[in-house]
N, C-alpha and C positions, 0 to 999 in steps of 0.2 A: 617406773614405780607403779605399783597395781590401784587402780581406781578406785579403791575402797580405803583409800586414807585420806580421800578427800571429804570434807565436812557434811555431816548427814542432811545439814538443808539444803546442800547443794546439790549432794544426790537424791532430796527429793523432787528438785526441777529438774532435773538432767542426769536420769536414771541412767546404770550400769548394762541396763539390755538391751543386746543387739535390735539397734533402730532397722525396719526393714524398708526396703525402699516405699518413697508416699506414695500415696492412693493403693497397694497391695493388700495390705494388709492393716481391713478399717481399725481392728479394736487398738492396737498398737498403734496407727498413727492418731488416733483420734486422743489416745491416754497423753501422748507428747505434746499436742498441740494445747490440750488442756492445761499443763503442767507451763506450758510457752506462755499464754494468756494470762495466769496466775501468778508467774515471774515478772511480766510485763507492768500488770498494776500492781505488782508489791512496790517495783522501781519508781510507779508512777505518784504511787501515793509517798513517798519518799522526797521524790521531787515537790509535791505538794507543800510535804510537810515542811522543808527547808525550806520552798519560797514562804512560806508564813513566817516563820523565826528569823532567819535576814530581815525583811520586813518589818518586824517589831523590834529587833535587837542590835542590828548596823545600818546604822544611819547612812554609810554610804553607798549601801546595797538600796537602801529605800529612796535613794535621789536618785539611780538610775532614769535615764531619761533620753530617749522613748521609753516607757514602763517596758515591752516586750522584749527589751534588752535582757531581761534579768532570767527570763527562761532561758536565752542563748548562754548566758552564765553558768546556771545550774546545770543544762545539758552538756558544757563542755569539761565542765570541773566531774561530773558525774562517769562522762566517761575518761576521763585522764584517772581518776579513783579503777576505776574499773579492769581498763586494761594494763594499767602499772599493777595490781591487784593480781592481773592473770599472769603476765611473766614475770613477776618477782614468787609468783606461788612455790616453786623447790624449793629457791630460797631460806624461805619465810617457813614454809611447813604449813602452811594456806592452802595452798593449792597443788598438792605433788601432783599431779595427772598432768600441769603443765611440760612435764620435763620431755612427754612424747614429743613435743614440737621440736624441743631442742636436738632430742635425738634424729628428728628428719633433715633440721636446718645442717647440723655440724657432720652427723654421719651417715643422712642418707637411710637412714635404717626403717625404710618404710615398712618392709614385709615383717622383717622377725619382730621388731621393735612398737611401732606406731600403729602402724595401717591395719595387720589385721588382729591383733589382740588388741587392741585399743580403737580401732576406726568407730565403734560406735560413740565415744567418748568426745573424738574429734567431732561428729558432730552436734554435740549438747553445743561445746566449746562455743560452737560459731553463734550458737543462740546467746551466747554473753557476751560475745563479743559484738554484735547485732540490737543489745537491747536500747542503747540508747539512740542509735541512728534509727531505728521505728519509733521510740518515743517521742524526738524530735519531731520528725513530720507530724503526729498527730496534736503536738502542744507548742511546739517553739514555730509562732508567727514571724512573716519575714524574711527567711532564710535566703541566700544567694541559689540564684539558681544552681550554680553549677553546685552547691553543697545539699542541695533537693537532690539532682540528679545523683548525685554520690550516695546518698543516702538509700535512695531507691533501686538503684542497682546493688548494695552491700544487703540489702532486705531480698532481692532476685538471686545474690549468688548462695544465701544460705539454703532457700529454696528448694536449689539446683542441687547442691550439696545434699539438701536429704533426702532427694527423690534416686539417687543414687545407690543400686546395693553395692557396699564395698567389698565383695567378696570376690568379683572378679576383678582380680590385680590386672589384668593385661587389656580390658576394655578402655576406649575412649573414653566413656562416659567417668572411670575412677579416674585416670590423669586427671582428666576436667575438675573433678573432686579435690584433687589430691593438689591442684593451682591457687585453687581458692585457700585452700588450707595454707599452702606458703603464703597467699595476697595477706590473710586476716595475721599469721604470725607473723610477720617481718611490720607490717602497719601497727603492731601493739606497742613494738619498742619506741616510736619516737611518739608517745603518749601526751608532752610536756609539751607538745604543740596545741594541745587541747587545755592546756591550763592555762598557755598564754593567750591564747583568744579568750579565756575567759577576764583574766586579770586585767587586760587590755580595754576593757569599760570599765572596770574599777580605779586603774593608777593613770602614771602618766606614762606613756612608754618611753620617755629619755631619761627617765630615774636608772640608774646605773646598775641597779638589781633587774628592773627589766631586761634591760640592753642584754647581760650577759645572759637571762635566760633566755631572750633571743637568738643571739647568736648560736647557742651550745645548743637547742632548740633544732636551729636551720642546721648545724653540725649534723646532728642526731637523722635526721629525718631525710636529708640527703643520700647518707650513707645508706640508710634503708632502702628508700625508694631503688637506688643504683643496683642494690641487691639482688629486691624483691624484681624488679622490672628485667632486669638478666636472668633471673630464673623464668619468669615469664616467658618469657620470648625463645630462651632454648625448649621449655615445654612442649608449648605450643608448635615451636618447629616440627620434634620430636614426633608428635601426634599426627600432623599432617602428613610426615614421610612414612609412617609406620604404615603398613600393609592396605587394606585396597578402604576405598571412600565407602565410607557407611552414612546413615542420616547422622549418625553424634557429633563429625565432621561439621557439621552445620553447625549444631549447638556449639562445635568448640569456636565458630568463628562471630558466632552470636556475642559469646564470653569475651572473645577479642574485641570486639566492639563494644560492650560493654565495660571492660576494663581502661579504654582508651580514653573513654569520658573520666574516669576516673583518678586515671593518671594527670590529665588536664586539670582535673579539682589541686592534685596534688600539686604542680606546675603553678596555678595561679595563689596555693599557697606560700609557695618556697619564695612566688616574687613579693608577696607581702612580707613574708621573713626578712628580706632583705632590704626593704625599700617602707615601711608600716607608715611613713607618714605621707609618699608620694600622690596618693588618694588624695589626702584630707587635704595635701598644698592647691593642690589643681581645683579641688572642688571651693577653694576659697581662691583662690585666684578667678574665678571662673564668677562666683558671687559678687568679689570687687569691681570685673569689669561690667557687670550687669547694673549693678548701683552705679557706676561712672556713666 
């Protein structure tokens, strides 16, 4: 579907024109990054505004406690909004320009389809799908390491992503692009993991409406990673066997490493999926035997 049936304030963050690679060409990159900055504290002041209103009007939002809980709330629920938002867009009639992902996931159809009538769209994309993992760092205090590290890497691979001209299909440096692009779409679908870390300081999680979003949750989000991680990896193969070592070869092994941590984020989610209260027993077991 043509990128001009998506919503005009979307197109005025994450314009229609061919982005060229960063640092090339200042005026072009400087107009995006402007447009990035103004999208970032629309969200933030958003975020703002919601923790004031919870605060005044849910009571059980205002007992959170540590207090810095409540941004982990609003950043997680902000982006389960967000990227349920981005792949329900066909759908819905929100967001047509979503549909190019689907066309790469189901058929492949990088060239005619996605990549180059569309590549510069793919990456506005990754700036939405990126806004709340940069808001997070600079406002949600406390964060597990390994969900910093995830965060800062997911900030580095959209980067990489637009420092990329998508025009040559056969370069190292567009596969590299075009990995990210699968990492961000296959990661949107199991979104409902980000709503239940949210809810998970609000409820109790053995209430039976939790349990089953957990479970359907860890379902969801499995399937993906199995997905996205096997496409990764033939990629990645791919790139390294294909014709002679160039320096992108480095970058793409940079990316493998950076994606590894990432995967590890995903791994020590999937074990809290599975296990959400084994934490909390240990750390009171651990409190009783100190007071004994």
């Amino acid at each position: 579907m043509p990128p001009s049936q998506d919503p005009e304030w979307f197109k005025f963050f994450i314009h229609d024109r061919p982005l060229p690679a960063l640092f090339t060409t200042f005026d072009e990159t400087l107009d995006q990054l402007v447009k990035s900055a103004l999208f970032l504290s629309l969200v933030a002041a958003i975020w703002f505004a919601v923790h004031a209103l919870l605060n005044a009007i849910y009571p059980r939002f205002a007992a959170i406690s540590p207090t810095h809980k409540k941004w982990y709330v609003i950043a997680n629920v902000s982006k389960f909004l967000m990227l349920g938002l981005a792949f329900s867009g066909p759908f819905t009639g929100l967001f047509p320009s979503w549909q190019i992902h689907y066309d790469v996931l189901l058929r492949d159809q990088w060239v005619d389809t996605a990549w180059t009538t569309h590549g510069a769209l793919t990456k506005r994309w990754a700036l939405w799908y990126a806004a709340t993992d940069a808001l997070a760092l600079m406002i949600v205090p406390k964060m597990p390491t390994s969900t910093v590290v995830h965060h800062w890497i997911t900030v580095a691979f959209v980067l990489m992503l637009w420092s990329v001209n998508l025009g040559d299909d056969s370069s190292v440096a567009t596969n590299i692009a075009k990995l990210i692009d699968v990492y961000g779409c296959w990661s949107a679908f199991p979104c409902s993991v980000n709503l239940l870390l949210a809810l998970r300081v609000l409820y109790d999680q053995t209430q039976p409406v939790m349990v089953a979003l957990r479970l359907l949750s860890f379902a969801v989000y499995v399937v993906a990673c199995a997905l996205n991680w096997t496409w990764q990896v033939k990629g990645i193969y791919a790139c390294l066997v294909a014709g002679e070592l160039t320096v992108w070869h480095g970058l793409l092994l940079l990316y493998a490493a950076g994606l590894s941590l990432v995967v590890y984020d995903d791994i020590v989610l999937m074990k809290w999926l599975l296990h959400p209260t084994s934490k909390k027993q240990k750390q009171t077991k651990t409190k009783q035997e100190k007071d004994e």
